[in-house]
RODO-2510 file (C-alpha; in nm, 4 decimals, decimal comma):
residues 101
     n   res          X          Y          Z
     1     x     2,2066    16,6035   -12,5125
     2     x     1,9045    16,8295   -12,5102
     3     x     2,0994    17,0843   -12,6570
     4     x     2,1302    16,8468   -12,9309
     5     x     1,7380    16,7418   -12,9476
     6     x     1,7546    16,4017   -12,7753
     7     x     1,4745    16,2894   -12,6740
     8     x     1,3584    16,1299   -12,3336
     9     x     1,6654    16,1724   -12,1701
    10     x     1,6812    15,9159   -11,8978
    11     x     1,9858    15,9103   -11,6114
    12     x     1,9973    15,5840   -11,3201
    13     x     2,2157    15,5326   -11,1063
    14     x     2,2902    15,1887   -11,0578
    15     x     2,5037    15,1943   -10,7860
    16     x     2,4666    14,8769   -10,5665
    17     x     2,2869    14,7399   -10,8457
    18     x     2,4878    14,6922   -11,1086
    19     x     2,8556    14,6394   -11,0385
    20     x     3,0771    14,6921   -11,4001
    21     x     2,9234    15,1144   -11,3690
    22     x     2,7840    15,3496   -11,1880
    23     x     2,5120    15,5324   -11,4145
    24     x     2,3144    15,4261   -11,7355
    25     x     2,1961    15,7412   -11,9583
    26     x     1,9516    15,6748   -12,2196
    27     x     1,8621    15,8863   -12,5002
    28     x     1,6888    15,8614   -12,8288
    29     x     1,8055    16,0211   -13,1546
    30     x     1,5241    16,0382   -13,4221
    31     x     1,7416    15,9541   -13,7175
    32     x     2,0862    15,8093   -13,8221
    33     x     2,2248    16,1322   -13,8150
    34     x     2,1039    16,2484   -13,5190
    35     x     2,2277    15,9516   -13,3323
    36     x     2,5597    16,0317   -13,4517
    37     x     2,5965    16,3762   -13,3850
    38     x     2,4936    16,3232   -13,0180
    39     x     2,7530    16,0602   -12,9979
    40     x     2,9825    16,3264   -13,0969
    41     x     2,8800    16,5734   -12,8960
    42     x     2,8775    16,3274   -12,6175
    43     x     3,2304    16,2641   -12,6493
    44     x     3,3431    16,6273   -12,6910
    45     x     3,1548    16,7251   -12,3685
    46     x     3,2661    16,4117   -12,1918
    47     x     3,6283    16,4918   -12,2671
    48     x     3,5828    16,8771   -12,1513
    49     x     3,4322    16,7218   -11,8576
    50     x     3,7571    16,5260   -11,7802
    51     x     3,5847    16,1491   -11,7937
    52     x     3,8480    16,1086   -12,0763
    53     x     3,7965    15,8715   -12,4206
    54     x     3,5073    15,6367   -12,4053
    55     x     3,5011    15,2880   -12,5496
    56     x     3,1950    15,2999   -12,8457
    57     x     2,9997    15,0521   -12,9753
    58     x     2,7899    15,0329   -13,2262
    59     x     2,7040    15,2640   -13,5270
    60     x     2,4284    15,5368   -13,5935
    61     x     2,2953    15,2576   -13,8899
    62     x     2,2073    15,0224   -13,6460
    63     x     2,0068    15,2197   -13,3686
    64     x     2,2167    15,1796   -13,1080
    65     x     2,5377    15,3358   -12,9631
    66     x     2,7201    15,2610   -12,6546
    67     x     3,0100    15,4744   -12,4858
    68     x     3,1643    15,3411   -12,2169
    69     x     3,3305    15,5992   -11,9551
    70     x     3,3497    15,3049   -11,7320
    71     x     3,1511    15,4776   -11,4270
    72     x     2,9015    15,6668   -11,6601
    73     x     2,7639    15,4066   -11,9897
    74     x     2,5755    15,6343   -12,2410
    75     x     2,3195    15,4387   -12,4855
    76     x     2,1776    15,6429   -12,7566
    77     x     1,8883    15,4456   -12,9200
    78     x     1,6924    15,4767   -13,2544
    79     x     1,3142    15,5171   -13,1374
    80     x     1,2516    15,1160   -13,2526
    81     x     1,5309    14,9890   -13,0800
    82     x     1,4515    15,1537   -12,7224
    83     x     1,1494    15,0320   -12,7637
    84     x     1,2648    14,6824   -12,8481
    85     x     1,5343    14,6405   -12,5860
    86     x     1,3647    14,8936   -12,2868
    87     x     1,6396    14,8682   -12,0973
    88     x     1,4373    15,1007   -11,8475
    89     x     1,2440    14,7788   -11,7595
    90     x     1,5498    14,5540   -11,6966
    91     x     1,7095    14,7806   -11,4911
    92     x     1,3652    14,8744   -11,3050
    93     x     1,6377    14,8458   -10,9702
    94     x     1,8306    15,1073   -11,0315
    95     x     1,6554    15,4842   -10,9255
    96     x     1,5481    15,6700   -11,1720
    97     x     1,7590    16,0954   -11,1005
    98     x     1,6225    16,2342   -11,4271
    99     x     1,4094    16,1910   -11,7115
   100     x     1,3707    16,4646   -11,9428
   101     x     1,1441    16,3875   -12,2170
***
């Protein structure tokens, strides 16, 4: 995703937290076609990676994508809507690996 210009890059693990995955990465996409290319290259890399086709939810228009690997759940966020949601905050349990910003 930095390749691609996300920005603050976040990856928890949620393991013994959380029990439907393993990991939650965040990153935000300045623009509606920024979030949408990073979903794509999400999914490309993902598949190279072997964690197979993810479930997505959500389009690039409304500031917020989800694909589900099942272990791994990626959210790419518009700048507003991370803001608005901070899912950082409500899962405050989970430890924090990276955070690339």
């Amino acid at each position: 995703m930095e390749d691609k210009l996300a920005e603050d890059i976040l990856l928890l693990d949620l393991r013994g937290v959380c029990d439907f995955t393993e990991f939650f990465v965040l990153a935000t996409g300045s623009s509606d076609r920024m979030l949408a290319s990073l979903a794509e290259n999400t999914e490309v890399k993902g598949k190279a990676e072997g964690l197979g086709n993810p479930y997505i939810e959500g389009l690039p228009q409304s500031g917020w994508m989800v694909l589900d690997y099942g272990s791994v759940v990626v959210h790419l966020f518009s700048p507003e809507k991370r803001d608005y949601y901070q899912l950082e905050e409500l899962w405050k349990a989970g430890k924090f690996i990276l955070r690339l910003k």
